[in-house]
C-alpha positions in Angstrom: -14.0 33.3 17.6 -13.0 31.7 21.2 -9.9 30.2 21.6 -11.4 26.9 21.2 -12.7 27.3 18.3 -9.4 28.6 17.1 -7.9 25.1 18.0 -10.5 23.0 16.2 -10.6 25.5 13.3 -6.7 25.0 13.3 -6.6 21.2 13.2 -9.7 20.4 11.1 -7.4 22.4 8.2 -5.1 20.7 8.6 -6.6 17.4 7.8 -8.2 19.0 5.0 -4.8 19.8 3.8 -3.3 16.7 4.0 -4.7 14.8 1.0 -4.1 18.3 -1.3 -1.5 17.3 -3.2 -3.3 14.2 -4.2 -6.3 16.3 -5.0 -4.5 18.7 -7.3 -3.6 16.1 -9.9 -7.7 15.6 -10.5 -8.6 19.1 -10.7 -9.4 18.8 -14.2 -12.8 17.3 -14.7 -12.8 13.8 -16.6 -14.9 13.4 -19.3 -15.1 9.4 -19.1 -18.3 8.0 -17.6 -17.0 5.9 -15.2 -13.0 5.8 -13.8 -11.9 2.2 -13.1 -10.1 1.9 -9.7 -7.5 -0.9 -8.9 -6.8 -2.3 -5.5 -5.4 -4.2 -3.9 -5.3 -5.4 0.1 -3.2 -2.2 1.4 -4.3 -1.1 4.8 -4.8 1.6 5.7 -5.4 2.7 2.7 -7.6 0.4 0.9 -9.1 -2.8 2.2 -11.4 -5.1 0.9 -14.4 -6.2 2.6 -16.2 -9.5 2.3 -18.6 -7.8 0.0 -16.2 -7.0 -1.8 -16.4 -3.2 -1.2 -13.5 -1.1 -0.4 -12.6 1.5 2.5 -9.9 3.3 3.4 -8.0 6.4 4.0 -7.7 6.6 0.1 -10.5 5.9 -0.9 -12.1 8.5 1.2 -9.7 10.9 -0.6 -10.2 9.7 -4.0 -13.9 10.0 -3.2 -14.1 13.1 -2.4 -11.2 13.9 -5.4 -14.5 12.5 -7.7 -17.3 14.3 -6.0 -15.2 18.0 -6.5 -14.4 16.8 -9.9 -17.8 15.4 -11.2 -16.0 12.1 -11.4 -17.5 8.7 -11.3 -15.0 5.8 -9.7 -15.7 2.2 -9.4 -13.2 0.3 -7.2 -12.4 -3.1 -8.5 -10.3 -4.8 -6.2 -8.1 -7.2 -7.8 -5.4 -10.2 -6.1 -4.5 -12.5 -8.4 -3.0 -9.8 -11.5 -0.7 -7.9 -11.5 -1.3 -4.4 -11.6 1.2 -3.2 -14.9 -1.6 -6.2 -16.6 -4.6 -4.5 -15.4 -3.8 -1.5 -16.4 -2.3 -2.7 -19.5 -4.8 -4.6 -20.6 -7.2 -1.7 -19.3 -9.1 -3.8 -16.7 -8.3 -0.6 -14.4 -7.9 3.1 -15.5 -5.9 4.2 -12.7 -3.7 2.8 -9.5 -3.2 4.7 -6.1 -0.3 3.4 -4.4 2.4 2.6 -7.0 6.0 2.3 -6.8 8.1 3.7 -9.6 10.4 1.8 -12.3 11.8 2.2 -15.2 9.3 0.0 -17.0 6.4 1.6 -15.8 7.8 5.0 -16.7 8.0 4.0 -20.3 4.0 2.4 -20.2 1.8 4.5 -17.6 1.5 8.2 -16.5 2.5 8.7 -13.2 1.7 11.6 -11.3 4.4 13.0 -8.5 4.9 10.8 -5.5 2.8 11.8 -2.6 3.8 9.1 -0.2 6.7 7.3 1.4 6.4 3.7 1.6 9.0 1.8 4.5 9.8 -1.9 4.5 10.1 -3.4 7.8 11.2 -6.7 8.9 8.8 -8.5 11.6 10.3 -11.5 13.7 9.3 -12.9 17.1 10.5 -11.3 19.6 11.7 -14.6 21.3 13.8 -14.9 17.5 14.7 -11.2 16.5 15.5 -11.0 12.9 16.8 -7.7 12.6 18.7 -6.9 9.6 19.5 -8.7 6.4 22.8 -10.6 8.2 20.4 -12.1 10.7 17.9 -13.5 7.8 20.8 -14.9 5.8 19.5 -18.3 4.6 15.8 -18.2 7.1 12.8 -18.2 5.3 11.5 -14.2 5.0 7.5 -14.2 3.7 6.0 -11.8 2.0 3.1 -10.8 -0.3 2.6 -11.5 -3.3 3.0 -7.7 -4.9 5.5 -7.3 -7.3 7.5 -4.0 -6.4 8.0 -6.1 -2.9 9.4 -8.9 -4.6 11.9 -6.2 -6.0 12.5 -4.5 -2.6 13.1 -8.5 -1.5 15.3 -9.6 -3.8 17.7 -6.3 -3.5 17.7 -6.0 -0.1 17.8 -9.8 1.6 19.4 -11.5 -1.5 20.6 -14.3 1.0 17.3 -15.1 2.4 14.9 -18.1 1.3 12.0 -15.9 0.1 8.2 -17.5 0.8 5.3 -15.5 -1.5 1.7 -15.7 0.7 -0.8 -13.8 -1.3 -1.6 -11.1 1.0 0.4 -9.3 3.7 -1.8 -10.6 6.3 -1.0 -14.1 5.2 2.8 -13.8 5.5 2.5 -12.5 8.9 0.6 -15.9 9.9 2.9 -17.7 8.3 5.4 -15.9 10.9 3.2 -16.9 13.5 2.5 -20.1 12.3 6.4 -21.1 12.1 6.4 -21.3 8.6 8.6 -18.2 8.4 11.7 -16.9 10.1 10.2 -13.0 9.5 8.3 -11.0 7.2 9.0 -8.1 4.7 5.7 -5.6 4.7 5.4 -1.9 4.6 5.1 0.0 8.2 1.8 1.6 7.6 0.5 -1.9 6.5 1.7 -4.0 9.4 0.1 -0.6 11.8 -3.1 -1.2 10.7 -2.6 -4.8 10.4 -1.3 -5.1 14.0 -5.1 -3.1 15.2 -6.8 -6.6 15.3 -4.4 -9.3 16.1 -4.5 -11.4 12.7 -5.5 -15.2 13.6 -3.1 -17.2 14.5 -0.8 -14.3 16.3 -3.2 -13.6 19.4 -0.3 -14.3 21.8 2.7 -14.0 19.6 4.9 -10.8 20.7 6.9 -9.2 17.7 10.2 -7.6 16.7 10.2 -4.9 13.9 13.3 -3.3 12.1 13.9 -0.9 9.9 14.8 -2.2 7.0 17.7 0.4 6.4 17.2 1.9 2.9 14.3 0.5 1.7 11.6 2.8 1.5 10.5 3.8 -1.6 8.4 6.9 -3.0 4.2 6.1 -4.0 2.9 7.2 -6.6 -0.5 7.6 -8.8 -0.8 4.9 -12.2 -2.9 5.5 -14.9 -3.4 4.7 -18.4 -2.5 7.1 -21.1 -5.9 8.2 -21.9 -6.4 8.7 -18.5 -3.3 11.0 -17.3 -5.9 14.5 -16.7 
């Protein structure tokens, strides 16, 4: 083996190591037909096409979770329900990206968090809104997902709060003036912020950490589907 070949062997392992703990919790085959999917517009790691397909970094994972497995998934991507209904009223089996509280410990299984989530605030640059002080009583959009509207509420209680119904569309309303600044997850506003969002082709940005408000993802499901 050449040294070369020691460096490719070396890094293609370790992307194949990154999605193992996700992995692990399907090991078990399932013995259902067909495992329902929720989503919702989270890039990168689901987004919904105008097909209404879905890509992503998870759903690569989950895919390839399902092939190992014998598993069937269909991806229903969903907007305007919330996702403790869908799986509640078993639209959807299962949830990737899921933050955890109390009530959805008492209703779903959820699996170990595998992911960090970080809320970040995004201003113009030319009108920096940097911390919850400076977006005291300015208008702060953001999507219309509940476990943001918790992280909102907690963490800029003094802000005017606008709901768009995707992330993309409360960073156009920052663009479009309707906003002061807008609350969305880092890796959401990175892959965002790859294709300049109508509306922001020549608006520069400010984003800060929203000190303590990152919360730990987890995996949803149904009861029956927990293996």
């Amino acid at each position: 083996v050449t040294r070369n070949q020691r460096i490719l062997l070396t890094a293609f392992t370790g992307v194949v190591l990154l999605p193992a703990a996700w992995l692990a919790v399907v090991r078990k085959p399932i013995t259902h037909a067909v495992v329902r999917v929720g989503v919702d517009e989270s890039p990168p790691f689901y987004l919904i096409q105008p097909d209404g397909s879905v890509r992503g970094l998870a759903v690569d994972v989950l895919n390839e979770a399902a092939r190992r497995t014998g598993t069937k998934l269909r991806w229903v991507p969903l907007h305007d329900i919330p996702l403790e209904d869908a799986l509640r009223k078993r639209i959807v089996d299962i949830w990737p990206l899921v933050g955890i509280t109390p009530e959805r410990r008492k209703s779903l299984h959820l699996t170990k968090p595998w992911i960090e989530s970080e809320y970040v605030l995004v201003s113009l640059k030319n009108a920096p809104v940097s911390n919850p002080s400076d977006a005291a009583g300015k208008s702060v959009a953001h999507a219309r997902l509940r476990f943001t509207g918790l992280v909102a509420k907690q963490f800029l209680p003094r802000s005017i709060l606008t709901v768009r119904r995707l992330r993309l569309d409360a960073i156009r309303a920052l663009c479009e003036g309707e906003a002061s600044a807008a609350l969305i997850e880092s890796n959401a506003l990175d892959a965002i912020m790859l294709s300049r969002p109508p509306g922001c082709e020549q608006s520069d940005f400010n984003v800060a950490n929203l000190t303590g408000a990152t919360t730990p993802l987890t995996i949803a499901a149904v009861p029956e589907f927990a293996d």
